[in-house]
C-alpha positions in Angstrom: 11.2 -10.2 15.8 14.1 -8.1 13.5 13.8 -4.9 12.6 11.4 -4.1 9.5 9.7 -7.9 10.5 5.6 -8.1 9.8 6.0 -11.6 10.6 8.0 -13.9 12.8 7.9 -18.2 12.8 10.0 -19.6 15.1 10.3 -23.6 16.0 6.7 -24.3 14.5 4.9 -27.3 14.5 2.0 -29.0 13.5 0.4 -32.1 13.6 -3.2 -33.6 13.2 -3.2 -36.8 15.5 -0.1 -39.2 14.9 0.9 -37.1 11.4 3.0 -34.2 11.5 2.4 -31.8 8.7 4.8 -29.0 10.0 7.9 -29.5 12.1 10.6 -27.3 13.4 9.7 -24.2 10.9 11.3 -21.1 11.0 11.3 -17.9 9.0 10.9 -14.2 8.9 8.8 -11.9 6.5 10.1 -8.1 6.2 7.5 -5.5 5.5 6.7 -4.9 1.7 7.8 -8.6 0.8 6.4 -11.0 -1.3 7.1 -14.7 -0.1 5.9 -17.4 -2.2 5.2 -21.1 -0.8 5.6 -24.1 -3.0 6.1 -28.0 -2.0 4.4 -30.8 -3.4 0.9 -32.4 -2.3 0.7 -32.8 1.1 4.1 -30.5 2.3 1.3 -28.4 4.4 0.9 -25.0 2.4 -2.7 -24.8 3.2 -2.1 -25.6 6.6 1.0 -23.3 7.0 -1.6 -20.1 5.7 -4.5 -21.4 7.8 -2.1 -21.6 11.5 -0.5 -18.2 10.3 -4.3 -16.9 10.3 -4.8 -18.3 13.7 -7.8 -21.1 12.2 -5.5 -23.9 13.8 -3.6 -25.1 16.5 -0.1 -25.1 16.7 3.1 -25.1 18.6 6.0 -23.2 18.4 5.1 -18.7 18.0 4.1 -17.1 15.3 4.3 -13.5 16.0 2.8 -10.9 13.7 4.1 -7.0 14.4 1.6 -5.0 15.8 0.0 -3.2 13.2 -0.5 -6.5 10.7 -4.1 -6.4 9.1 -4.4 -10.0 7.5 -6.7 -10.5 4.4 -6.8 -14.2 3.3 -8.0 -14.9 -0.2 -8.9 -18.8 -0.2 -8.5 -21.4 -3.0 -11.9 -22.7 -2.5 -14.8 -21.4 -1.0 -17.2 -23.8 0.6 -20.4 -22.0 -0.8 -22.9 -22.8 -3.4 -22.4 -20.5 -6.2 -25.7 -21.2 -7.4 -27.7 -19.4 -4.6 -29.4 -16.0 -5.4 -26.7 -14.2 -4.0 -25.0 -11.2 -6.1 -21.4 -9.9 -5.4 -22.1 -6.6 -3.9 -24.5 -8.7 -1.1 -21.3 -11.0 -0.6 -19.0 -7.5 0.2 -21.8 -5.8 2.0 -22.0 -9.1 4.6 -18.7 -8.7 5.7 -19.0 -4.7 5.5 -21.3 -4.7 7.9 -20.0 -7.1 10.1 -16.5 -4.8 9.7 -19.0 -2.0 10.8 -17.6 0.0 7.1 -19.3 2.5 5.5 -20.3 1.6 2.1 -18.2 3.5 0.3 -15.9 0.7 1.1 -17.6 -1.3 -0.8 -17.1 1.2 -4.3 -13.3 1.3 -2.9 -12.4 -2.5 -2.8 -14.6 -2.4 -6.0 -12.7 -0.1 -8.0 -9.2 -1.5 -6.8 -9.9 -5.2 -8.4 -11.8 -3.9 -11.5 -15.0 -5.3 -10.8 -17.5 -3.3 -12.6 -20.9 -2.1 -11.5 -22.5 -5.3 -13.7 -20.4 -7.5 -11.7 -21.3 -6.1 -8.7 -24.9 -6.5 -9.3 -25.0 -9.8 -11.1 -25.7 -13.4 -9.2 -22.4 -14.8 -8.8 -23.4 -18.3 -9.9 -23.6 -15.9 -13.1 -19.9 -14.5 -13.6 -16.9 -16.2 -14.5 -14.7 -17.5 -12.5 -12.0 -14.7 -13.2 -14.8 -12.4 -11.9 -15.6 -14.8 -8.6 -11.7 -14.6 -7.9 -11.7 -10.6 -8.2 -14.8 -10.6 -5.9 -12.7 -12.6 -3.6 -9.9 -10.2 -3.3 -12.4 -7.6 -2.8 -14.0 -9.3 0.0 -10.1 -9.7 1.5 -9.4 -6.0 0.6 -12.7 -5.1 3.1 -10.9 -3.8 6.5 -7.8 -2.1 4.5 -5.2 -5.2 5.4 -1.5 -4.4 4.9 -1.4 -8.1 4.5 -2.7 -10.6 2.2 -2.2 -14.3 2.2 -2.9 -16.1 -1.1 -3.9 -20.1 -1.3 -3.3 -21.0 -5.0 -5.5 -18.0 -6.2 -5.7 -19.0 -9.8 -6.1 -22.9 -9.2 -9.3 -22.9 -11.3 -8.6 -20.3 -13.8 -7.4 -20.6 -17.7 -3.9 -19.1 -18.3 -5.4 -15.4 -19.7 -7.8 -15.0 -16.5 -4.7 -16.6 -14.9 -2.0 -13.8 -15.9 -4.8 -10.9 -15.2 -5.1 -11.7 -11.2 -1.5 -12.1 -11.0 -1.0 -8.5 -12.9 -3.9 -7.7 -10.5 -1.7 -9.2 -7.0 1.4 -7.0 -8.4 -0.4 -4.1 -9.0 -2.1 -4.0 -5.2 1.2 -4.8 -3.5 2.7 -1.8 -5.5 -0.8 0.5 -5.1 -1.1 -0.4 -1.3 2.2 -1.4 0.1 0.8 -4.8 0.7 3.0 -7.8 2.2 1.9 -10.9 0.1 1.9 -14.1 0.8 1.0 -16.8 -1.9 1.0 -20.4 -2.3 1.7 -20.8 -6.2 2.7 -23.9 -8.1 4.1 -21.3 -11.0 7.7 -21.2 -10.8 7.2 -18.6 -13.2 4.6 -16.1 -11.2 7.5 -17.0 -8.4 10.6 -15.7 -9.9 8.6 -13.1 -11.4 7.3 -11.9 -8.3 8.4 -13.2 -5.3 11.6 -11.8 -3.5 11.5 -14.8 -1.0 10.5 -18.2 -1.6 9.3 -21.0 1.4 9.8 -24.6 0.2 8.0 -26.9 1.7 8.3 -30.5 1.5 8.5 -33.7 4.0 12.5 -33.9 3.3 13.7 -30.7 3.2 13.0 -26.9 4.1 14.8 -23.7 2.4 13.7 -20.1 2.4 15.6 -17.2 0.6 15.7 -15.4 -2.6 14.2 -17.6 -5.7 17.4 -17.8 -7.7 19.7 -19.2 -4.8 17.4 -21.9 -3.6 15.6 -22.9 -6.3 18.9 -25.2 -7.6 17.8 -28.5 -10.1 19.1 -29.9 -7.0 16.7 -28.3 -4.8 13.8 -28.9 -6.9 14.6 -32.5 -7.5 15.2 -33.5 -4.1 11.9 -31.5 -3.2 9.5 -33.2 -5.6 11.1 -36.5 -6.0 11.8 -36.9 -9.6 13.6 -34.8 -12.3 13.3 -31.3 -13.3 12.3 -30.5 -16.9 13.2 -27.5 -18.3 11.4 -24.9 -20.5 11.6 -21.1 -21.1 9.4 -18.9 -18.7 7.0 -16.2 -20.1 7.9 -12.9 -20.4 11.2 -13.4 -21.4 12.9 -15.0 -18.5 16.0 -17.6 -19.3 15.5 -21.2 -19.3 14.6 -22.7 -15.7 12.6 -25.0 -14.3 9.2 -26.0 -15.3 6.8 -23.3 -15.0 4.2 -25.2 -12.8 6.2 -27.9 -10.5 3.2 -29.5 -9.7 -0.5 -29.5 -10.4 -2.0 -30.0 -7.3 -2.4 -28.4 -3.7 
């Protein structure tokens, strides 16, 4: 592991019977970055967050520096939103399984903007801006110095879309997070990422958004042309904002 390294992959591999997902991986995350992962549908995003949280089997190391805390925001959450459950009961679960004072709870709280309304409503009730906020908070629970991200905005409309990416920025800067997010929005990615991991069955690259993110790079990634249009907030003509539409 290099010096200022939260994170170390080296040689990793995965594979799920006769089909390998992952193979030969390698990369390093510095302390303070903010990596994004895209690829097309089925490069192995998902799986790349869930083996870097330990939830699979792998080969190869992953090594995380001693002091990593690892929050993990999912993109789906196998619950039923329509049980009588209200946010603060969601965050007070995992508080007291953390062994946290509640105080905590007012802390993640007031970090994500949830008010006390949210907090106390059903959350088969509140929109799913607010559901995705209550999920941060429920990752924020333990102070992590690391949070993972799969496709955090996958069901949201652009505004509540833009929000909890102002929202990501603004608790990397607040907290000194490391991020790492899956996000199909080259835009979100040149924006905010200072590292980007493609993924794809044919070819790997990892380094700053602007050098590897060529036409060719993107074309040889995703199999077909690139189309170009101008990004929000003002950035020169690239790519296509979202490169793909699915996980």
């Amino acid at each position: 592991m290099t010096t200022g390294s939260i994170l170390s992959v080296r040689g990793l591999n995965i594979q799920f019977g006769s089909r390998s997902v992952i193979q030969n991986l390698s990369f390093d995350v510095d302390t303070g970055d903010n990596v994004a992962i895209i690829g097309p549908n089925g490069a192995g995003k998902t799986v790349l967050l869930k083996a870097l949280l330990g939830l699979l089997p792998y080969e190869g190391e992953i090594r995380w520096s001693p002091g990593a805390r690892l929050g993990y925001v999912p993109q789906k959450v196998a619950a039923d939103r329509q049980m009588p459950i209200r946010v603060h009961d969601l965050l007070a679960a995992k508080a007291r399984v953390l062994k946290l004072h509640s105080r905590s709870i007012e802390t993640v709280a007031a970090a994500v903007d949830l008010t006390p309304e949210v907090l106390t409503a059903s959350i088969g009730t509140i929109s799913s801006g607010q559901f995705q906020k209550a999920l941060i908070a429920f990752a924020l629970l333990g102070e992590p110095n690391v949070l993972l991200f799969d496709e955090p905005t996958a069901s949201l409309d652009e505004l509540a879309e833009e929000k909890i990416y102002d929202l990501v920025e603004r608790l990397q800067q607040e907290k000194h997070l490391t991020v790492v997010l899956v996000s199909h929005d080259l835009s979100i990615v040149y924006r905010a990422a200072n590292k980007v991991l493609c993924l794809s069955k044919d070819m790997v690259c990892f380094g700053p958004p602007r050098e590897v993110l060529t036409p060719a790079a993107l074309e040889a990634m995703y199999s077909a042309p690139s189309k170009y249009y101008l990004h929000r907030r003002g950035l020169e003509p690239m790519q296509s904002d979202k490169v793909a539409e699915h996980d």
